[in-house]
C-alpha positions in Angstrom: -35.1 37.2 32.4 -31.8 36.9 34.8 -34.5 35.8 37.6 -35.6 32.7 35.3 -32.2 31.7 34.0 -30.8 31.4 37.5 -33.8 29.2 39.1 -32.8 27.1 36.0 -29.7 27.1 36.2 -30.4 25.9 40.2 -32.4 23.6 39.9 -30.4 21.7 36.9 -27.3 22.1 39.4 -29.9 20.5 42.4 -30.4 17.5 40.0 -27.5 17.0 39.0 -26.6 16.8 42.7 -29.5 14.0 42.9 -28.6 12.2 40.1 -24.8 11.7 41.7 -25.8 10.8 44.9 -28.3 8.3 43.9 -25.4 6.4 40.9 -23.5 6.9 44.5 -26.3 5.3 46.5 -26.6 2.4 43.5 -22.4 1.8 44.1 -22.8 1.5 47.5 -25.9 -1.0 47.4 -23.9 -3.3 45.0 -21.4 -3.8 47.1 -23.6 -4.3 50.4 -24.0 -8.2 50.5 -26.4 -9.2 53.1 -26.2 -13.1 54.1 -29.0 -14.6 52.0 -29.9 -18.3 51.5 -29.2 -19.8 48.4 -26.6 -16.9 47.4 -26.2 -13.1 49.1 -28.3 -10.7 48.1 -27.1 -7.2 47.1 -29.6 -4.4 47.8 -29.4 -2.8 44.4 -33.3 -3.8 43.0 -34.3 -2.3 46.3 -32.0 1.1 45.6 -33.2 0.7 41.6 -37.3 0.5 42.8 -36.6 3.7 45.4 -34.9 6.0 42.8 -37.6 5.3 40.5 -40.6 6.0 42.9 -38.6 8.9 44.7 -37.0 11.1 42.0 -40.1 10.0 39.5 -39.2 8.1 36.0 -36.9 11.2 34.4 -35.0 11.9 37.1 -34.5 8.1 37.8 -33.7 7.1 34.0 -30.8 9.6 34.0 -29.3 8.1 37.5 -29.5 4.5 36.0 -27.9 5.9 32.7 -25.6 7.7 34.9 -24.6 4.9 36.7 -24.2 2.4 33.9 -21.6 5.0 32.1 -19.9 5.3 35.2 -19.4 1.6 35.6 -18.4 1.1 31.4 -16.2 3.5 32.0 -14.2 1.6 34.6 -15.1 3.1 37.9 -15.8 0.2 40.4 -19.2 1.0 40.9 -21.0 -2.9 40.0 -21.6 -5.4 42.2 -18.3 -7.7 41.1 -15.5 -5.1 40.6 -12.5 -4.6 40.4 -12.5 -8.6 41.5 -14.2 -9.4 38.2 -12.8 -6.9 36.4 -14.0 -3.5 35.2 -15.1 -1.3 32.3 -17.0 -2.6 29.3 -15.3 -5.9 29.3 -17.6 -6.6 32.8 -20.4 -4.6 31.6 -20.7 -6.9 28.5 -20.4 -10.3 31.0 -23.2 -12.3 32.1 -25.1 -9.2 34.1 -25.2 -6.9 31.2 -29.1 -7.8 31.2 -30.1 -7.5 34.6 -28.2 -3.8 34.6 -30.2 -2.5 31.6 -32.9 -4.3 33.0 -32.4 -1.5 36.1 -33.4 1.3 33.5 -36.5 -0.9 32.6 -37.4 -1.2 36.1 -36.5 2.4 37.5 -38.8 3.9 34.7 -41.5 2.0 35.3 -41.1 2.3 39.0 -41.4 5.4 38.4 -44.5 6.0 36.3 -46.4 4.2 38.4 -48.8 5.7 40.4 -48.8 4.0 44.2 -51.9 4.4 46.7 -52.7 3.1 50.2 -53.3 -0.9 48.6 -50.7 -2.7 49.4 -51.7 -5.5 47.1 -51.6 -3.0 44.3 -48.4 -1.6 45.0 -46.6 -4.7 45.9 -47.3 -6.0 42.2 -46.8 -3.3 40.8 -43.1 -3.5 42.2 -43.0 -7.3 41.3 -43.9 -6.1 37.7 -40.9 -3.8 37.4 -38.6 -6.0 39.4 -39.5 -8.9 36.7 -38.4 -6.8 34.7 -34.9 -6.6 35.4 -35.0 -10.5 35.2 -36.6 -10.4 31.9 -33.5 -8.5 30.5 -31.2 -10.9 32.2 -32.5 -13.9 31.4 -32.6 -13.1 27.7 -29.3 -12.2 27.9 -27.9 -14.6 29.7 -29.4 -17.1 27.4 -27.8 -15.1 24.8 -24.3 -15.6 26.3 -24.4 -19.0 27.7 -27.4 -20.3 24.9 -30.6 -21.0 25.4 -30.1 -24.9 26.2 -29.0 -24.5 29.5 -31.3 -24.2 32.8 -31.6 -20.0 32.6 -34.4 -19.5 35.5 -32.5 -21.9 37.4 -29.0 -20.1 37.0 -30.4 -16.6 36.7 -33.6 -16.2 38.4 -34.0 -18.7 41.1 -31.5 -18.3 43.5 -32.4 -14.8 44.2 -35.9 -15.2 44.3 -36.6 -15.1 48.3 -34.5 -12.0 48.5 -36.5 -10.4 45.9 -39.5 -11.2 47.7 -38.0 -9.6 50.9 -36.7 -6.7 49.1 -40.5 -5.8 47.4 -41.7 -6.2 50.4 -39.9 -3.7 52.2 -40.6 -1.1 49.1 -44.3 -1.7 49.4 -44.5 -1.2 52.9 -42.3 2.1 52.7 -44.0 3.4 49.9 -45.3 6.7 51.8 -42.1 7.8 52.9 -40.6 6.6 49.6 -42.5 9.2 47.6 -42.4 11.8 50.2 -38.5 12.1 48.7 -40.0 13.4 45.4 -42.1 15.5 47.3 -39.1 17.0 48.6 -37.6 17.4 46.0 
């Protein structure tokens, strides 16, 4: 009985340990801001689409949860803080959407099942990276009302970059999932 409670007790302590370093891994990727034409991109969709196919759709949910307590909290960990403030009062601005939309897209990233067809995967990841678009959008039109040009404000300008970003998941895709292999 001591032998079973101390592998579980291990392997909650190993991920936990995962689930730190990938809200870490998230923090870091929002503040990464790559030159991008029309606006920079940050690489968090890409971080949000490799935690769900890596650690697998439990694992990821709880980094994203993880993540998004750590940042209503107050910790700097989102994309525009401490310049834009922190806390709840930034959660709650206009990219409240797109950041539950990462829990969207990290648990179906992570259900899916990926193979060798590139075609396959590659819209599988557009579906879950819509995702996180769908949330925002709706909230954004929410926030700002739905008269104003919402694809055009929310959607558009990062559209190429999201492109690019898919891209580099789909073709990664085998040593993506080797992580949960790992694991």
């Amino acid at each position: 009985m001591e032998i079973v409670k101390n592998i579980s007790q291990h392997k909650l302590i190993k991920n936990l340990l995962i689930v730190f370093i990938g809200t870490m891994c998230l923090a870091i990727s929002s503040k990464v801001k790559i030159p991008f034409f029309p606006v920079p991109m940050t690489m968090q969709t890409l971080v949000v689409l490799v935690i769900g196919i890596g650690l697998g759709w439990k694992l990821a949910v709880t980094t994203i949860t993880l993540y998004l307590f750590e940042g209503i909290i107050g910790l700097p960990v989102f994309s525009g803080t401490p310049e834009k403030g922190v806390g709840l009062m930034y959660f709650t601005g206009p990219t409240m959407g797109y950041l539950i939309g990462f829990l969207a897209a990290a648990f179906i990233a992570g259900k899916f099942d990926y193979s060798d067809n590139l075609i396959k995967n590659f819209l599988k990841l557009l579906f879950a990276v819509s995702i996180i678009y769908l949330f925002g959008l709706i909230w954004l039109g929410q926030l700002i009302g739905w008269d104003k040009p919402l694809f055009k404000l929310g959607a558009e300008p990062f559209l190429l970059a999201e492109l690019f970003k898919i891209l580099l998941v789909t073709f990664s895709i085998n040593q993506i999932k080797k992580i949960k292999k790992i694991l």
